[in-house]
C-alpha positions as CSV (number, residue, x, y, z in Angstrom):
1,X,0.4,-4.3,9.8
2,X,2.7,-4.6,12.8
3,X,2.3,-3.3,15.8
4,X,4.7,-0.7,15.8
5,X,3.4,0.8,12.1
6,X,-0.2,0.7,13.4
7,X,1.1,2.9,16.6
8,X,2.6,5.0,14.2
9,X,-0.6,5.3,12.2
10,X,-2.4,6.3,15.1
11,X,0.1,9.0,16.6
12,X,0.1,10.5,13.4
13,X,-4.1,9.8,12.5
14,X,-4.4,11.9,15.7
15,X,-1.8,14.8,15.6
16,X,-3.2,15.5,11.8
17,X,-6.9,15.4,12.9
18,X,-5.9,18.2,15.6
19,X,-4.1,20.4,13.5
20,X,-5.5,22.6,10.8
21,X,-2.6,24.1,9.7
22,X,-0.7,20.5,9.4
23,X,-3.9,19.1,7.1
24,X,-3.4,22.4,4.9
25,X,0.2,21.9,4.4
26,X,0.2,18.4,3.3
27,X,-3.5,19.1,1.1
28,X,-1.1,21.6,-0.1
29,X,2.0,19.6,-0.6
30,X,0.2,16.7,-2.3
31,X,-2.2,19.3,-5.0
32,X,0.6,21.5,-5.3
33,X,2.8,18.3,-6.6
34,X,0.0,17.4,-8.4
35,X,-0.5,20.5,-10.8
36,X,3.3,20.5,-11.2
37,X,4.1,17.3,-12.2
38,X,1.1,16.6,-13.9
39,X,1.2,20.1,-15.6
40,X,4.7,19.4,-17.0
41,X,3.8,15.8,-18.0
42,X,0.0,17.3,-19.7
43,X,2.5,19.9,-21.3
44,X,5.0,17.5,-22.4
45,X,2.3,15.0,-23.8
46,X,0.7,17.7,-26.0
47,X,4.2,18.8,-27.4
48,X,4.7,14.9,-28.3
49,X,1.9,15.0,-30.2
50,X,2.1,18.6,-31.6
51,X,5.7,17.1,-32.7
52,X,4.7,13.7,-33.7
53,X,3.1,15.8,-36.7
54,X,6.4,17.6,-37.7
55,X,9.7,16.3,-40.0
56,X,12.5,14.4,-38.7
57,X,14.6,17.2,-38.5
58,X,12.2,19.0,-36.2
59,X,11.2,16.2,-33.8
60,X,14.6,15.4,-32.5
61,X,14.6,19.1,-31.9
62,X,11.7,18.4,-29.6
63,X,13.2,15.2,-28.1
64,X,16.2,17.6,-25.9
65,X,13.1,19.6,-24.4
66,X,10.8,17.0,-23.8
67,X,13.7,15.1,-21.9
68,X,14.4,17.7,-19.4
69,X,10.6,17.5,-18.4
70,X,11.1,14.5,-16.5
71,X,12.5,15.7,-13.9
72,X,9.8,17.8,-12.8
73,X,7.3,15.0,-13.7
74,X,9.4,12.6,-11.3
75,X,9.9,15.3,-8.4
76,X,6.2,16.1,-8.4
77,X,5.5,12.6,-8.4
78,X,7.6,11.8,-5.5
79,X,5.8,15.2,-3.3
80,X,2.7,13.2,-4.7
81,X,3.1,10.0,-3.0
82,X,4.7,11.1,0.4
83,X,1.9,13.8,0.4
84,X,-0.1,10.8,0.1
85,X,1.3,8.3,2.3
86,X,0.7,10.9,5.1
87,X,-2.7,11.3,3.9
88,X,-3.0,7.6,4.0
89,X,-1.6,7.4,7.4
90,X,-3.7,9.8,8.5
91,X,-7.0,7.5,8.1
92,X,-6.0,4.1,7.5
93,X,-9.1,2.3,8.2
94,X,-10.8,4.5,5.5
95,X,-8.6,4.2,3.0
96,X,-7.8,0.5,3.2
97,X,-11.1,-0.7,3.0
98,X,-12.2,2.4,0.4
99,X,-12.5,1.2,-3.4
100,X,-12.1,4.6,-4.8
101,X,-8.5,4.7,-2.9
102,X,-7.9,1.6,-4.6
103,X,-9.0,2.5,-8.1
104,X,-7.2,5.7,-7.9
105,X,-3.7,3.6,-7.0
106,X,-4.3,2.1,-9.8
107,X,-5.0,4.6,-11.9
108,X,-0.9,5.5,-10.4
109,X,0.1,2.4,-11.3
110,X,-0.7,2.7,-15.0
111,X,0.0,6.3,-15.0
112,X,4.2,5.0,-13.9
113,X,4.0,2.1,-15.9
114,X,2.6,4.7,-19.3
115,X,5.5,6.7,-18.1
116,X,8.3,4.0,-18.1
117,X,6.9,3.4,-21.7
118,X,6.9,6.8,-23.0
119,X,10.6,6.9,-21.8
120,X,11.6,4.6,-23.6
121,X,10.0,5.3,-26.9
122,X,11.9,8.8,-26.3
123,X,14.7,7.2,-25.8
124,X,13.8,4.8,-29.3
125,X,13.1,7.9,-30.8
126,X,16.8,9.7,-29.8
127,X,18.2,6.6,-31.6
128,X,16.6,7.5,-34.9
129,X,13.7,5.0,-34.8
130,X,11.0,6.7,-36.2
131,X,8.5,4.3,-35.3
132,X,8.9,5.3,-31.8
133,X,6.8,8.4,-32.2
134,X,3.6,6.1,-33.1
135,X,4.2,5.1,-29.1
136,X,4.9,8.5,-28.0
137,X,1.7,9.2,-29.4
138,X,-0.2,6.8,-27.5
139,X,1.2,7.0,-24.5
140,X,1.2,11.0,-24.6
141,X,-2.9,11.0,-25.1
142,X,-3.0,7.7,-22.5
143,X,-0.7,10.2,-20.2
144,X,-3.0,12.7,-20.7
145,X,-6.2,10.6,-19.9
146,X,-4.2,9.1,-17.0
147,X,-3.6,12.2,-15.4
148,X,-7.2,13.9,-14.9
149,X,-8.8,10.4,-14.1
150,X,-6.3,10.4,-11.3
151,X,-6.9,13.9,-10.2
152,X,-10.7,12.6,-10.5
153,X,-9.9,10.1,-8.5
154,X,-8.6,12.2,-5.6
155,X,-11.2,14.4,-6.0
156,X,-13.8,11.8,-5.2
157,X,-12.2,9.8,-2.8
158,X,-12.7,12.1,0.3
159,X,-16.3,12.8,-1.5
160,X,-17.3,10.1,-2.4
161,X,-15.0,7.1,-0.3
């Protein structure tokens, strides 16, 4: 890390240790993004799969409302991760060295790259390929998985380490 990110790191380690009200608005910030992209994405997996059981005529139905929930996923996500980049900032020598840090970005990894999937099995599925929803399906309970083993994750990182 250079010199002038680890001074950075520091400044900021130090003004957020000294300030209550500064650690509850980021906690906030990054929970709060949390529960509302992840509750639209929990939301928008279980209407996949509630869908995924219906006709033709009423899944593409499903497809226009399930399309405009990615822009709340993708909002909360990016609260989520500068949320997080400050909480990282905050402690770096914690978190770099903590495997439960690690394990949960990786846990965000495969949560973006289930994501990139499931949008374009929606997409697959706009175009009238209906074997797209066998994806949707997967990646909907995956999503779903994804998402409370990375709230786990944060849960136990500041627990646990």
């Amino acid at each position: 890390m250079g010199a002038y990110v680890t001074d950075l790191c520091t400044a900021w380690g130090s003004i957020y240790a000294n300030h209550a009200a500064l650690r509850t608005i980021v906690a906030f910030v990054h929970v709060g993004a949390l529960i509302a992209g992840g509750g639209a994405a929990v939301a928008s997996d279980r209407a996949i799969l509630a869908a995924a059981r219906l006709g033709v005529a009423e899944r593409r139905s499903h497809l226009a409302a399930l399309r405009n929930t990615h822009v709340y996923v993708v909002a909360g996500l990016g609260f989520v991760v500068a949320s997080g980049l400050l909480l990282f900032a905050s402690d770096v020598d914690t978190f770099l060295y903590s495997r439960f840090f690690w394990a949960k970005m990786s846990l965000v990894a495969l949560l973006l790259v289930n994501g990139a999937i499931l949008v374009a099995a929606e997409r697959r599925a706009e175009r009238g390929d209906e074997a797209a929803w066998s994806t949707l399906r997967l990646t909907a309970f995956a999503s779903i998985a994804l998402w409370f083993l990375t709230t786990l994750g944060g849960v136990a990182l500041p627990n646990i380490g």
